[in-house]
C-alpha positions in Angstrom: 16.6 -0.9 -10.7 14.9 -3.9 -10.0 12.2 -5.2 -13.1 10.7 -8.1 -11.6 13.0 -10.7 -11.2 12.1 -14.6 -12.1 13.6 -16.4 -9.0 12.1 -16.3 -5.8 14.6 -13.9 -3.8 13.9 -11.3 -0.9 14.2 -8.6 -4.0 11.7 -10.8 -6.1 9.0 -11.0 -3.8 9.5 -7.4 -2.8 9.0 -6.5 -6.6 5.9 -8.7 -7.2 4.3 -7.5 -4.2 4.7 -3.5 -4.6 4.0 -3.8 -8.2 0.4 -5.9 -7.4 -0.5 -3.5 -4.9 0.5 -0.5 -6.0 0.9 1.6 -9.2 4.4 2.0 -9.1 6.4 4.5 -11.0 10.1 3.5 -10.1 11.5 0.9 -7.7 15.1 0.8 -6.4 15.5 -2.3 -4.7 19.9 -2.8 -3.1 21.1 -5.0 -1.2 23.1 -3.7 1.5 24.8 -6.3 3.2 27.0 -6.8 1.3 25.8 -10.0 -0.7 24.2 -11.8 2.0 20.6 -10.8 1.5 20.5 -9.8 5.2 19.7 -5.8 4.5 17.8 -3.9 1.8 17.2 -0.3 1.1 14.5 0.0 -1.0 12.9 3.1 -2.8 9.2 3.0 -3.7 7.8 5.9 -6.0 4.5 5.5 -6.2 1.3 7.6 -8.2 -1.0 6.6 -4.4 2.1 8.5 -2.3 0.7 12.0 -4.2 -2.6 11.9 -1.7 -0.6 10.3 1.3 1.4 11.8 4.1 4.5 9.8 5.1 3.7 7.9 7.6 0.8 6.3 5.3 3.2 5.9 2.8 5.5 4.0 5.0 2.4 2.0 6.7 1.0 0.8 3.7 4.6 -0.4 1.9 5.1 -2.0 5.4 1.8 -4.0 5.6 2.3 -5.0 1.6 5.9 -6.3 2.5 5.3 -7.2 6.1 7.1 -10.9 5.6 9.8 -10.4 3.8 10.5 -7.5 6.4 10.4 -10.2 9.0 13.0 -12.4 7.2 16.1 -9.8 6.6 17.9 -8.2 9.7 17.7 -4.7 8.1 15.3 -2.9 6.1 15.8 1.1 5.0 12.3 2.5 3.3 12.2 5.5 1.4 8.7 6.2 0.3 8.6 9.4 -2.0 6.3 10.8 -4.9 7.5 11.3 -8.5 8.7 14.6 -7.6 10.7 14.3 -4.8 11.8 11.1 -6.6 13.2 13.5 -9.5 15.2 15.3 -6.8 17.0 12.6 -5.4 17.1 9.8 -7.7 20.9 10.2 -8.8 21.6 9.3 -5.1 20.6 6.1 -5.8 20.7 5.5 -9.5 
């Protein structure tokens, strides 16, 4: 999990961001690249996703993050309510 980190990273700014514009219930923010910073999954659970169908969800993370999308070569984007979160979140945790 990623709790708002204090430097200015890729993960940082991701963090700040989603949290400001969204009531976020979990984050999962990992670098995939393999230490580079070059290619991020990142999982958004989020009480807004409840109302929205998945390409909403997707739109709005992508508009909120839209620059530091631009600066990495890869960026995976799972956008899922509490309760699908529930489901999968050992995947990832």
């Amino acid at each position: 999990m990623v709790d708002q980190p204090a430097d200015d990273s890729i993960p940082s700014r991701l963090s700040s961001k989603l949290r400001a514009a969204l009531t976020i219930q979990d984050l999962f923010i990992q670098d995939k690249s393999g230490g580079c910073g070059q290619s991020y999954l990142v999982v958004v659970v989020a009480e807004e996703f409840k109302s929205m169908k998945l390409l909403e969800r997707q739109q709005k993370v992508n508009a909120i993050v839209a620059e530091e999308i631009a600066a990495v070569h890869a960026f995976e984007l799972k956008t899922w309510t509490e309760e699908q979160w529930a489901g999968k979140r050992a995947e990832y945790v």
